[in-house]
N, C-alpha and C positions, 0 to 999 in steps of 0.2 A: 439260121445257125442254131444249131442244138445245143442243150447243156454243156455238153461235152465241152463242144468249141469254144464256148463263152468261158469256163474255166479255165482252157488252155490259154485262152490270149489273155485272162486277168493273173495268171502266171507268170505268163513271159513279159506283162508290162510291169509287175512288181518286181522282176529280177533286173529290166533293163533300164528303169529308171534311176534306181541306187549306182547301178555300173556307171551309167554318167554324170551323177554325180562326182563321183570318185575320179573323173577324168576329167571333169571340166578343169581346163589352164587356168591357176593365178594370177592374179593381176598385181603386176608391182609397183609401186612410184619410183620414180629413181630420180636423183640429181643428176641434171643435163650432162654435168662432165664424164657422168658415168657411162655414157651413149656406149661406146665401142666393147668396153672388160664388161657389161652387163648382159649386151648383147649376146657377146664369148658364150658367157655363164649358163646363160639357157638356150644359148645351142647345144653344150655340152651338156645339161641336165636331160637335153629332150634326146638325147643321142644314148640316155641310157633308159629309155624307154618311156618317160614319163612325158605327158603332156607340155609340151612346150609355153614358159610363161609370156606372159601377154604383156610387153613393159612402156609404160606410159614416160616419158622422159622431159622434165621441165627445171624452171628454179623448186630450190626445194621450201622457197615460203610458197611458190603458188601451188606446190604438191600440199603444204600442209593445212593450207584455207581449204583446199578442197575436202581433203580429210573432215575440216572442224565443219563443215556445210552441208557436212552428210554425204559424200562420197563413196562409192564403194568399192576396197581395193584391199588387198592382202596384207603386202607388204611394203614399208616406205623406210628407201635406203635414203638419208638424207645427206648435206655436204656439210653440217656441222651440228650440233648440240643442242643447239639455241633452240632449232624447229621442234626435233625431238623433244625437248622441253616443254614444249608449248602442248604437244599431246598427250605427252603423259601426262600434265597438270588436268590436263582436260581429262582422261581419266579414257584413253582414245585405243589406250595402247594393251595390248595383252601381257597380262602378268609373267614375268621373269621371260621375256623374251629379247631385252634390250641388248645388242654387243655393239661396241666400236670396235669395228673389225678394218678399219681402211686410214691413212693417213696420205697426207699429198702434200709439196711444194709450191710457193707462191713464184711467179716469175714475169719479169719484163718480157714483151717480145717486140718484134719487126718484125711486116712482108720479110720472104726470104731475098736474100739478098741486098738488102736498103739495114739500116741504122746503125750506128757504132756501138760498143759497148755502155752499156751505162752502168754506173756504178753509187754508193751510197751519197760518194763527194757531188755528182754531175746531177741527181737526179731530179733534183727541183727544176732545175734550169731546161736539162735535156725534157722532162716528160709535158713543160708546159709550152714549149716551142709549139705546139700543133694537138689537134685533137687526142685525147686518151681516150681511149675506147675501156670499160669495165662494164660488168655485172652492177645492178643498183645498187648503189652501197648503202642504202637505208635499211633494205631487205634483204638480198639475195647474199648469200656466205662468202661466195668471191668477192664482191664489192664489199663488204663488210672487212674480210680481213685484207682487203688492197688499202680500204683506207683506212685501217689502225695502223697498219702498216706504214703510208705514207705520214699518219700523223706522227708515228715514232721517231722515225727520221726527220722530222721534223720540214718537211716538203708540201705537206696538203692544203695549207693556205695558200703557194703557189699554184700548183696543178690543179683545185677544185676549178675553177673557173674554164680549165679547159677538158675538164670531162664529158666523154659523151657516153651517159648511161643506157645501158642494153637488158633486155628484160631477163637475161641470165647470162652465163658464160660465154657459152657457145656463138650466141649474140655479138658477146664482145670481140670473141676470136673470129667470128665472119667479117665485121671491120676492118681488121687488120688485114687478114685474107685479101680483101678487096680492094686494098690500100686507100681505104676512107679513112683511116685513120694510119700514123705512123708510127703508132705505139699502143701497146696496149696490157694490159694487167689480169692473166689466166693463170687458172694452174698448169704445172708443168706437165701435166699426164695431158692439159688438152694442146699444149704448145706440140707433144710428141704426137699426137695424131694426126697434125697438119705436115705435110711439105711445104705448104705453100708460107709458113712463116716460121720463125728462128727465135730462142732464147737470148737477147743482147742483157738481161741482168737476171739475179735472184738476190731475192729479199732475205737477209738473215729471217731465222726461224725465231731469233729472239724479238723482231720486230712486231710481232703477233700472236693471238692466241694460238695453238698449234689446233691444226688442220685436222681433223677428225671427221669420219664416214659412220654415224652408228645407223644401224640394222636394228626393225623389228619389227615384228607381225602385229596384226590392227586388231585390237580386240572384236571389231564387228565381223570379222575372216568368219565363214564358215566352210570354206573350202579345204578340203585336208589335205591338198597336193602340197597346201603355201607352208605347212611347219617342214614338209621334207626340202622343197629348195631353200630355204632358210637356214636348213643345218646344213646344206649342201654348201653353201654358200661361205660358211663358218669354215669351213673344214679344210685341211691343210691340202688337199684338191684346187677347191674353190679358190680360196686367197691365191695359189700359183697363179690360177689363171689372169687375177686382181695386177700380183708384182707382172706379169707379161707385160702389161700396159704401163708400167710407171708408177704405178702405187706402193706405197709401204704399208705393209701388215700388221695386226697387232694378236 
């Protein structure tokens, strides 16, 4: 290979290196309930030409240990405050990046077709008749706000004893799915995503903290795709896509 050629390929490997950079896909964390509007999201994002993101989907304490463990990932949509908190304190999180851009509903359900309505008077009695299926409620945001919830009402001393805790939502919602359990406590964005189960109550919004989805890029990101789906995501675009699925916006 002559000079020539040696310079021509130290050329083309300096121009084509950076170019992938600039394309390599984002990787997101997302809270499990986020499965289906996240997905949407960056279909839609990759549809306008940009590398399609790479979205990891779990509870969002096991999103955010991963984070504190040395993880590596963009951005982490979580399903309440508390996580988000944890990173930022840790110092995890990129400056002024932070929005709660998403809010959700707590709600009862049943297999489709099986349980009768439950209501705030029945729900001690009805929810410990048989296994409750939830998110853990020590960690995971669903289990946390089912059971302030259920403490509100004043019901959680009866029902704890028949909880069957699931290591995130979705979890809890394949239970019920399956009719392992004939009750169980999701949000209502994951109740709408099943046919195979039904809404028989909803928890006043004053029975718990309110529901909150914040958004933000990891300070260790060096990927430049992740600040444009982040605003993308923000954006009176984005959030549409968010409300399609049952979410409330902020």
């Amino acid at each position: 290979m002559n000079a020539f050629s040696i310079l021509a390929l130290f050329g083309a490997l300096s121009v084509s290196v950076p170019a992938v950079a600039q394309n390599r896909a984002p990787l997101v964390l997302a809270a499990a309930s986020l499965q289906e509007s996240m997905t949407a999201a960056a279909d839609s994002w990759a549809k306008k030409g940009h590398p399609r993101p790479v979205i990891s989907f779990a509870a969002s304490s096991a999103l955010a240990r991963q984070v504190q463990a040395g993880g590596k990932a963009d951005l982490f949509a979580s399903a309440d405050e508390e996580w988000m908190d944890v990173l930022q304190k840790d110092g995890l999180l990129a400056d002024r990046t932070r929005s709660a851009f998403l809010g959700n509903r707590l709600v009862v359900i049943a297999p489709a077709g099986k349980g009768g309505q439950v209501t705030t008077r029945t729900l001690a009695k009805t929810l410990s008749a048989g296994p409750l299926a939830m998110a853990d409620t020590e960690s995971v945001p669903a289990g946390k706000y089912g059971k302030a919830a259920l403490e509100k009402l004043g019901a959680w001393s009866t029902v704890a004893p028949h909880v069957v805790r699931a290591e995130n939502v979705r979890a809890a919602l394949a239970l019920v799915e399956r009719g392992a359990a004939p009750y169980g406590i999701v949000y209502a964005t994951d109740a709408k995503a099943s046919p195979r189960v039904h809404v028989v109550g909803l928890f006043p919004a004053a029975s718990h903290s309110p529901i909150t989805y914040p958004l933000a890029r990891l300070k260790a990101s060096t990927n430049p795709q992740a600040e444009g789906f982040r605003r993308f995501l923000l954006s009176s675009e984005g959030k549409a896509i968010f409300r399609r699925y049952g979410f409330s916006t902020r």
